[in-house]
C-alpha positions as CSV (number, residue, x, y, z in Angstrom):
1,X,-15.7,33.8,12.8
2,X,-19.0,32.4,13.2
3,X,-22.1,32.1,10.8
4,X,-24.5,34.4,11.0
5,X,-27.3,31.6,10.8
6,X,-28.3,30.4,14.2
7,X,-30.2,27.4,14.9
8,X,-32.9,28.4,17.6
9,X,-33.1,26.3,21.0
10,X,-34.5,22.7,20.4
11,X,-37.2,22.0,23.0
12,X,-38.7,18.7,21.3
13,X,-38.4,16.6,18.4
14,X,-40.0,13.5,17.4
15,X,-38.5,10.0,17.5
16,X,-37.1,9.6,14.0
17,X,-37.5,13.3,13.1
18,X,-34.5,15.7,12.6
19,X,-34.4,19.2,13.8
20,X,-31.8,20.5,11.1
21,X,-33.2,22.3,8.4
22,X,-33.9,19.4,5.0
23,X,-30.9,21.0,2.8
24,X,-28.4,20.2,5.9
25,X,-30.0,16.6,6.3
26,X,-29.7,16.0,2.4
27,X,-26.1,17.4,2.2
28,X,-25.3,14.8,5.2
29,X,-27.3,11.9,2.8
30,X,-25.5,12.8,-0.2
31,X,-21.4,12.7,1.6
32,X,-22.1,9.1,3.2
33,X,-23.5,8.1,-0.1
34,X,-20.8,9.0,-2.1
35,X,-18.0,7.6,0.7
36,X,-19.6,4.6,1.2
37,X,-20.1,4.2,-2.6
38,X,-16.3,4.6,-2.6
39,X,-15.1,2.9,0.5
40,X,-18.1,0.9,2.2
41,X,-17.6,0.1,5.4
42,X,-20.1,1.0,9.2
43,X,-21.3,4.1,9.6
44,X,-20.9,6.2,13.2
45,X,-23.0,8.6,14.5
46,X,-22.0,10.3,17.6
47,X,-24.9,12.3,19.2
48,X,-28.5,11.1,18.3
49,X,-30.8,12.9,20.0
50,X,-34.1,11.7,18.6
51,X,-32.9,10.2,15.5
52,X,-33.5,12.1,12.6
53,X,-30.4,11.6,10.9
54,X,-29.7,8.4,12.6
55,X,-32.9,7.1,10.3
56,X,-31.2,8.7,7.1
57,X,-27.9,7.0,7.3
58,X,-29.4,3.5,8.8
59,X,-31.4,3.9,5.6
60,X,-28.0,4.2,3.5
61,X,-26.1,1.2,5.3
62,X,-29.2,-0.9,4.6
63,X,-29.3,0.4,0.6
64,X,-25.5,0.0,0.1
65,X,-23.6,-2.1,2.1
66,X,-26.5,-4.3,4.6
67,X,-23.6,-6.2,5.9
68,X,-22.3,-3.6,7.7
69,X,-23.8,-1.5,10.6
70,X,-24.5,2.0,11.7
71,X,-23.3,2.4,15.2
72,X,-24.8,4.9,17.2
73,X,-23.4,6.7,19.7
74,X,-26.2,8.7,22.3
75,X,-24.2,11.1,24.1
76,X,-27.0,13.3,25.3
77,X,-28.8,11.9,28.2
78,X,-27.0,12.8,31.5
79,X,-24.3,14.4,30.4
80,X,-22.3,17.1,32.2
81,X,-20.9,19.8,29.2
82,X,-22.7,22.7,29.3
83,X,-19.9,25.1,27.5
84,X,-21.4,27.9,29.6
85,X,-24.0,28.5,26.9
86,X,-27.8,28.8,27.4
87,X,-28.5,26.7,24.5
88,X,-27.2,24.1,26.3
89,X,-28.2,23.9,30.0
90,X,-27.1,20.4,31.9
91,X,-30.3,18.1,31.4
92,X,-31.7,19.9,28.4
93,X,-31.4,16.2,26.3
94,X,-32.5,13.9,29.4
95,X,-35.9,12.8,27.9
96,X,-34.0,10.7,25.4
97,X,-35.1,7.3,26.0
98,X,-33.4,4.7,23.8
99,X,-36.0,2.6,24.4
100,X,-38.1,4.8,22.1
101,X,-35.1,4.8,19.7
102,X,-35.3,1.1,19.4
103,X,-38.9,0.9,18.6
104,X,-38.9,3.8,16.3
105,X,-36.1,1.7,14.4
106,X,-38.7,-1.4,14.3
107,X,-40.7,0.2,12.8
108,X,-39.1,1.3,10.0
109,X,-37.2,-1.7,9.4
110,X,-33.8,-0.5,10.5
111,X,-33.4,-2.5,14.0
112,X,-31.0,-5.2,12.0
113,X,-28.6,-2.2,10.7
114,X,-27.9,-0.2,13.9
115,X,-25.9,-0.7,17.3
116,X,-27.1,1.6,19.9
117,X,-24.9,2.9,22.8
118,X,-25.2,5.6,25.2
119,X,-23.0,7.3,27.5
120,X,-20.1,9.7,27.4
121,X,-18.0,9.8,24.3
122,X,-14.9,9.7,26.1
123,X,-16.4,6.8,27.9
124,X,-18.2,4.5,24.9
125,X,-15.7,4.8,21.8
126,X,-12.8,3.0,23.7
127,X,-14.8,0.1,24.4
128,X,-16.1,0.1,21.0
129,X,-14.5,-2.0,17.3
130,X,-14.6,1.2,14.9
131,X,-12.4,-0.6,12.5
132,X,-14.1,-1.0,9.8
133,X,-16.0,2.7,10.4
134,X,-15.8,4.9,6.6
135,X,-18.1,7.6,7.4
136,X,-18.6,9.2,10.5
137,X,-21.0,11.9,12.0
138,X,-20.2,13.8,15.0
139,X,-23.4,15.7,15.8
140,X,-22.9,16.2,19.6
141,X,-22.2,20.3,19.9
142,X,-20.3,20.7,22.7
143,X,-16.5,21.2,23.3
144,X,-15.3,18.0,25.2
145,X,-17.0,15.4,23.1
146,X,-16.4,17.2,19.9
147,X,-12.5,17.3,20.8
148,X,-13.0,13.7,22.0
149,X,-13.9,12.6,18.8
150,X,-11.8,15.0,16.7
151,X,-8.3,13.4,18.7
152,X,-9.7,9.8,19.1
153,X,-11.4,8.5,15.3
154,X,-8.5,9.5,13.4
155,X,-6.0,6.5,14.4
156,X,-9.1,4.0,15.2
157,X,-10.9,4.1,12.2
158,X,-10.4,3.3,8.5
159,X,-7.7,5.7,6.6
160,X,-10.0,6.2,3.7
161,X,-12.8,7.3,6.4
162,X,-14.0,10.8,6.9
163,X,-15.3,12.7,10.0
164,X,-18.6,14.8,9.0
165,X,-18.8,17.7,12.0
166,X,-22.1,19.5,12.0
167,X,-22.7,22.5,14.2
168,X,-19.7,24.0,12.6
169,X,-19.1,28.1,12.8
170,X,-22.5,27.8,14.8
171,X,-23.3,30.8,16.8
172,X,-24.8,28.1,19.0
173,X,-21.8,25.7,19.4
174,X,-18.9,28.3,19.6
175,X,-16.7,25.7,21.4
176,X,-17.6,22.9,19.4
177,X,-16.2,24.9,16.5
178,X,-12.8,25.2,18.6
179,X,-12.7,22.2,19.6
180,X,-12.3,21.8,15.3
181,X,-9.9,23.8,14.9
182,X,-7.4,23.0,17.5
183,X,-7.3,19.4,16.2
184,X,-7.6,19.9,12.8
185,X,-6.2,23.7,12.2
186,X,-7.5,27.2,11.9
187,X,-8.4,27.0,7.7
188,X,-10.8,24.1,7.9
189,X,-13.3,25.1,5.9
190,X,-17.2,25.2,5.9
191,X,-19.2,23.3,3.5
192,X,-21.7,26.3,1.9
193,X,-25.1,24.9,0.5
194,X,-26.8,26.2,-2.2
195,X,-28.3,28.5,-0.5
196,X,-25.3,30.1,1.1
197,X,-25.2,28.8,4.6
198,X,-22.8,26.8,5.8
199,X,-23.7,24.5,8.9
200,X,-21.0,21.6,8.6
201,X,-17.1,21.1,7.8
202,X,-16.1,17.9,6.3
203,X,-12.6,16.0,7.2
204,X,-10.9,13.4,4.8
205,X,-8.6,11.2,7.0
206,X,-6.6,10.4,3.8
207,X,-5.0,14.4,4.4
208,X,-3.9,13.8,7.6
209,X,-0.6,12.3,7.7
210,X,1.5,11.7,9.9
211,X,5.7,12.7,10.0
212,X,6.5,9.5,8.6
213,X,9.2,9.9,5.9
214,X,8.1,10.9,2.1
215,X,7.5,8.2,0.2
216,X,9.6,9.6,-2.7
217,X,11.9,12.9,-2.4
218,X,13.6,14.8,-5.1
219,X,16.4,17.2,-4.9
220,X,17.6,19.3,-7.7
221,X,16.9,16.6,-10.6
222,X,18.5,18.0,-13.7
223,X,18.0,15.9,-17.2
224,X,18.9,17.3,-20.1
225,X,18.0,16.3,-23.7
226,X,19.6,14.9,-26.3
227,X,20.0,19.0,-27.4
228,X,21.3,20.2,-24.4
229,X,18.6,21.5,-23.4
230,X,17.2,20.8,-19.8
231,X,14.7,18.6,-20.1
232,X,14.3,19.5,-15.7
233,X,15.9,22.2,-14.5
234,X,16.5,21.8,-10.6
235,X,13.5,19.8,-9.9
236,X,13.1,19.5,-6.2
237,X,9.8,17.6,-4.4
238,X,8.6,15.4,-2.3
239,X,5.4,13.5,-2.4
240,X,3.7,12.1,0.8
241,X,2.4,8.6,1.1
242,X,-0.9,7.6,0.4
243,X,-1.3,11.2,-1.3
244,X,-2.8,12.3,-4.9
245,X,-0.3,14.9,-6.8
246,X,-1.1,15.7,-10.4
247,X,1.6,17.2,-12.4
248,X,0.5,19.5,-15.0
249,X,1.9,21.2,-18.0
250,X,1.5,22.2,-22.0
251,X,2.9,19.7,-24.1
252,X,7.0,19.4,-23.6
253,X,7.0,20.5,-21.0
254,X,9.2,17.5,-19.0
255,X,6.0,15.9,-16.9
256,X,6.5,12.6,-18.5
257,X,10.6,12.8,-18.1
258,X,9.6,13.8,-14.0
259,X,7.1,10.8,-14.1
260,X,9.9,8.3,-15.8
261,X,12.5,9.9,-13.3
262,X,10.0,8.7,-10.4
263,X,9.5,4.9,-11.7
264,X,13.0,4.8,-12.2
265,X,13.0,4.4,-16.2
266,X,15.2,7.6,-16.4
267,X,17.9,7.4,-14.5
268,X,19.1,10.8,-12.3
269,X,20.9,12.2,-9.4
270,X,18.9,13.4,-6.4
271,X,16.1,10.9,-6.0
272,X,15.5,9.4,-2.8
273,X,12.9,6.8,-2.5
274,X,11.3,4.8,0.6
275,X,12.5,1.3,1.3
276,X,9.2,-0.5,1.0
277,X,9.1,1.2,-2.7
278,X,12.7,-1.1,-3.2
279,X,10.3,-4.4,-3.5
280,X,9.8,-5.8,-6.9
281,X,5.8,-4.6,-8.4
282,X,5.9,-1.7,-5.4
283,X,5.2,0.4,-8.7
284,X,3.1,0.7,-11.0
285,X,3.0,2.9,-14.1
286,X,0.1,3.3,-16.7
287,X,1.7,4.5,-20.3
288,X,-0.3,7.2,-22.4
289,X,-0.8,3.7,-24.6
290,X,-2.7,0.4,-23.2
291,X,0.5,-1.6,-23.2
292,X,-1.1,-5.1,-24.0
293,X,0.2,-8.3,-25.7
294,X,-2.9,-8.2,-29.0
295,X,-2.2,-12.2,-29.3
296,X,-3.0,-12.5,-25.6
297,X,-6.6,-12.7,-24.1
298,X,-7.3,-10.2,-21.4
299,X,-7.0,-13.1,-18.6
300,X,-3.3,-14.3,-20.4
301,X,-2.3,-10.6,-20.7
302,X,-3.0,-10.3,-16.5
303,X,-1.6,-13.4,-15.6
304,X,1.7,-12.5,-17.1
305,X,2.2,-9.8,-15.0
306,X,1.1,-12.0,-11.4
307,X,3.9,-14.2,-12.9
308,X,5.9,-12.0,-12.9
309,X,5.5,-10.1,-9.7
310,X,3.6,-12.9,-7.4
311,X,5.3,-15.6,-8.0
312,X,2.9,-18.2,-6.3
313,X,0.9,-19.3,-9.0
314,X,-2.2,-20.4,-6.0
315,X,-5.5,-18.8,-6.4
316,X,-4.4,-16.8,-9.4
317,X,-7.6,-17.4,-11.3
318,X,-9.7,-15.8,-8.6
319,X,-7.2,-12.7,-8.3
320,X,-7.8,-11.7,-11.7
321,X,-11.7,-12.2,-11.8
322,X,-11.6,-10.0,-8.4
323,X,-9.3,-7.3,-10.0
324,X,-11.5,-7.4,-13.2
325,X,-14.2,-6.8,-11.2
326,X,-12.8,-3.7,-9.3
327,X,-12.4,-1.6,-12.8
328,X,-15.9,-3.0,-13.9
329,X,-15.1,-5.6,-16.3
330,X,-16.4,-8.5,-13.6
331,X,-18.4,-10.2,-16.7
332,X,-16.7,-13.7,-17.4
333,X,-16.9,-12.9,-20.9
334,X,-14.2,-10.9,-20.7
335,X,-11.8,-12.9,-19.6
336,X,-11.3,-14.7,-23.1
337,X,-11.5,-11.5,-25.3
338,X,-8.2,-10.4,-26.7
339,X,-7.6,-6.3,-27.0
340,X,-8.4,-5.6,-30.4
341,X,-12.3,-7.3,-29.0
342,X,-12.4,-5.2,-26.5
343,X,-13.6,-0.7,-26.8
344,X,-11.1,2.2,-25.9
345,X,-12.6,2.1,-22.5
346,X,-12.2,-1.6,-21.6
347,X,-9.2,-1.4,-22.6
348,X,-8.2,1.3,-20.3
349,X,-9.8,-0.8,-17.8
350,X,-7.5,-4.1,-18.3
351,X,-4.4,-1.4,-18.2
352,X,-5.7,-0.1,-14.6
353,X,-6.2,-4.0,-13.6
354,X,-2.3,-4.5,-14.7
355,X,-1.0,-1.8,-12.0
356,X,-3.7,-3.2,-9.5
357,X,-2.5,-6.7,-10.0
358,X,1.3,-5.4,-8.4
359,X,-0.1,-4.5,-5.5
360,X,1.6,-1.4,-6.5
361,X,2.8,1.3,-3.3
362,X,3.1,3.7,-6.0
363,X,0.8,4.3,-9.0
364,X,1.9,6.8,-12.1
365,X,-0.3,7.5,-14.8
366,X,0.4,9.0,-17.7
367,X,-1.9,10.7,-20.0
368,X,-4.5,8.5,-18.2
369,X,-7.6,9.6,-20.4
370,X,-5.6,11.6,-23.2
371,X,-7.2,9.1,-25.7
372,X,-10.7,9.4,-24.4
373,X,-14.0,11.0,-25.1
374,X,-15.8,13.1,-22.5
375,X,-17.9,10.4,-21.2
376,X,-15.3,8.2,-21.2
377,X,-12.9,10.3,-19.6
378,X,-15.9,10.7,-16.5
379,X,-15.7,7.3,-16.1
380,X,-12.5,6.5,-15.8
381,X,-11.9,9.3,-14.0
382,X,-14.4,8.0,-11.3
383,X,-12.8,5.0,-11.4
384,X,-8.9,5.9,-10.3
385,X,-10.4,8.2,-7.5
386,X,-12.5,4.9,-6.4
387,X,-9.3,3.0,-6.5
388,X,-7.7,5.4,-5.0
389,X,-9.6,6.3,-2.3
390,X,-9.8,2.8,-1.1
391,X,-6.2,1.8,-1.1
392,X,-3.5,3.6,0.5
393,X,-1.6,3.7,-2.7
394,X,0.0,7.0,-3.5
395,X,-1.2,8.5,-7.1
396,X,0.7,10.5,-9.0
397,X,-1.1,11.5,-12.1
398,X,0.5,13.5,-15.3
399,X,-2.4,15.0,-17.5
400,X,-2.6,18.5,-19.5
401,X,-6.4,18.0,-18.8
402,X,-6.6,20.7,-15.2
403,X,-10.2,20.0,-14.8
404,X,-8.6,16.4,-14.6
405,X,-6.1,17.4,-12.2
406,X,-8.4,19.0,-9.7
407,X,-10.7,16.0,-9.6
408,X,-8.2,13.6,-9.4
409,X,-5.7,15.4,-6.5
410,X,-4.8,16.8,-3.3
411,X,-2.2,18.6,-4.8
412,X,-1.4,19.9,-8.3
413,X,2.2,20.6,-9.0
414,X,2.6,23.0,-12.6
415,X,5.9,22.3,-14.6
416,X,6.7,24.9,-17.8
417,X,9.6,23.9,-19.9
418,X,11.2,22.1,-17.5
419,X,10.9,24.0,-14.2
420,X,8.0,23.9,-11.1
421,X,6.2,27.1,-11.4
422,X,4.4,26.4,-8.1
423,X,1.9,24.4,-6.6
424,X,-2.2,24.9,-6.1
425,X,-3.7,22.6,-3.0
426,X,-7.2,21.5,-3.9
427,X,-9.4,22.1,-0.8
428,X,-12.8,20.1,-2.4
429,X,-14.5,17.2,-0.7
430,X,-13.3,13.8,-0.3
431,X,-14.9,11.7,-2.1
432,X,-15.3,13.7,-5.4
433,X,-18.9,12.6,-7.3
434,X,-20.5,14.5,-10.1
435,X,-21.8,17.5,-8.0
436,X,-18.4,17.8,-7.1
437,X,-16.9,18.1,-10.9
438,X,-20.1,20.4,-11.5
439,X,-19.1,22.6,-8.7
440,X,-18.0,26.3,-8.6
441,X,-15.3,25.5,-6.2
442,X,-13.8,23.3,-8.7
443,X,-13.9,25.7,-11.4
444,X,-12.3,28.2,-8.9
445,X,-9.4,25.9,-8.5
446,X,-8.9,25.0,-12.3
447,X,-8.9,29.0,-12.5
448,X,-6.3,29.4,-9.4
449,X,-4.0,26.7,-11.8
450,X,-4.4,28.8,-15.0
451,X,-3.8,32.0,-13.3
452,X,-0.2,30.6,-12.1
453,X,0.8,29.3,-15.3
454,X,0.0,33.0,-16.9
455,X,1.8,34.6,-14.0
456,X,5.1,32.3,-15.0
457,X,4.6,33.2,-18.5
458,X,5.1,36.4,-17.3
């Protein structure tokens, strides 16, 4: 299938200028911002041409994280792909002079932010650290570099990092749209603006994962209650690492028994977890309740728990002002305020800084906002999917709250008196920001989750 929007031949550009239409170039501004909001990190661009969107996300390295760099990749000049198309004759792209590059980047202020190279993808990326790369777009149409870059990135750059394609479904880049799918599978998805087109595809490194065992498995978990009645019926699962599961359900309907089952906290037959979840503090588990000592200030209350998981008592001081600073509560003033000083919120914040302080493998949250009000609920919501999405800490989240669960996961599993009803996989961007809670594709999801919880009512 291809789009039925077709970008006519490019003959010349300005330096600095982009020839994609200014809802494509904004769409492109508004995914690196979020990311790097999330994860910072350098910024990749593979293609160039003149610059256009080179300028844009220079622009957003310098705003958000000027330590970093934009590298840029120029894989235009000289090259020998023409995918047989008459878009793209060989030489078409051979006025490109990087010496114009450079001074267009001068003056604009940028030259500090950006690493220019030029040659053959396949030839340049090797040679190249992409470590510390978060966000990266591959602009550079044609079939080999686009599979170049779609096999290569994904084991030499970060693992919260995601590969922006543009020239996706394109009329224009047919093969560069193959070369997508063969690496990444036939239902990647377009992004569709506003105005109905769709011009790129968007993929999260975080959903790629290799065959490496689960990091937790169940098999036919049965707890009953004190009754007799199963509390879960035959309960089998198995939850990937590094992955976001929410498990939903009305009220009793066993998704905190499933969520004690997986700490451990209720013991059962069937559960098989990964070794490196065997080590003392390799989980974490947020209660429905902020589980704090009221006599303790918030810096006592956190230095408890290093005690009792990190034993070495060096540098503990700065561990806790870091990890106070990572849910937002980095004022000093904190440190000394006991719970009862501190708002709902805050203290939902010192609770999160408890499972951070583990250096938790696995993270299970409980009613996580259950307590909260709307805009507190958008905060700390924001918050886990920031944690998240810059650790490789597997979530598993229990809420009744779907909008909540679509936000939050990857995958939403759906438990009714005591039973898995079925599973929805959320297919919306990674990372999620407030256009992303506003968006009709997340309503569609919350709808798809409803729809299977009427369908097991029968």
């Amino acid at each position: 299938m291809t789009s039925s929007h077709v970008n006519p031949a490019v003959d010349h550009a300005d330096y600095g200028m982009s020839v994609n239409q200014p809802n494509r170039v904004e769409l492109l501004r508004r995914r690196c911002r979020a990311l790097l909001n999330v994860c910072p990190g350098d910024v990749l661009e593979v293609g160039v041409y003149r610059g256009g969107t080179l300028v844009v996300l220079a622009e957003l390295v310098r705003e958000l994280c000027p330590t970093r760099k934009l590298i840029a990749v120029d894989t235009f000049v000289g090259h020998p792909y023409t995918d047989d198309h008459p878009v793209h004759p060989v030489g078409k792209y051979a006025d490109v002079s990087v010496a114009e590059l450079r001074t267009m980047l001068e003056q604009k202020g940028l030259t500090e932010y950006v690493q220019i190279e030029q040659g053959l993808a396949e030839e340049v990326l090797p040679r190249l650290d992409l470590t510390q790369v978060t966000f990266s777009h591959i602009d550079c149409d044609l079939y080999q570099p686009v599979k170049f870059c779609a096999s290569y990135l994904p084991t030499h750059i970060r693992e919260c990092a995601v590969l922006f394609f543009d020239d996706f479904l394109h009329d224009h880049c047919p093969d560069a749209t193959r070369a997508i799918r063969e690496e990444f599978g036939p239902d990647v998805r377009a992004i569709r603006l506003e105005d109905g087109t769709e011009w790129s595809c968007e993929i999260p490194l975080r959903t790629r994962r290799s065959d490496q065992e689960p990091l937790i498995q169940l098999r036919n978990v049965r707890v009953p209650s004190v009754a007799g009645r199963l509390r879960l019926d035959s309960i089998s699962l198995e939850v990937a690492n590094g992955e976001s599961l929410a498990i939903v359900g009305p009220s009793g309907a066993g998704k905190t028994t499933l969520l004690f089952v997986m700490a451990g906290l209720r013991p059962s037959d069937g559960v098989q977890r990964a070794e490196r979840l065997c080590r003392p503090g390799a989980i974490g588990m947020l209660f429905q309740e902020d589980l704090l000592f009221p006599w303790m200030t918030v810096s006592k209350n956190l230095d408890v728990i290093l005690s009792l998981h990190n034993g070495d008592p060096r540098n503990r001081k700065d561990r806790i002002n870091r990890i106070l600073n990572e849910v937002g509560l980095g004022d000093p003033l904190f440190l000394n305020r006991t719970p009862e000083q501190l708002s709902v919120g805050q203290r939902r914040r010192v609770s999160l800084a408890g499972v951070l302080t583990r250096d938790a493998v696995l993270w299970l949250l409980d009613e996580p906002t259950s307590t909260l009000d709307f805009a507190l609920k958008a905060e700390i919501q924001d918050l886990l999917h920031s944690l998240w999405g810059n650790r490789s800490s597997t979530l598993i989240v229990v809420t009744h709250d779907i909008e909540e669960a679509v936000f939050l996961a990857e995958r939403i599993v759906c438990i009714r008196e005591g039973k898995l009803v079925g599973e929805v996989r959320v297919r919306l961007p990674f990372p999620r920001d407030e256009s992303v809670r506003r968006s009709a594709e997340l309503a569609q999801h919350v709808a798809d989750v409803r729809a299977l919880f009427a369908t097991a009512a029968g």
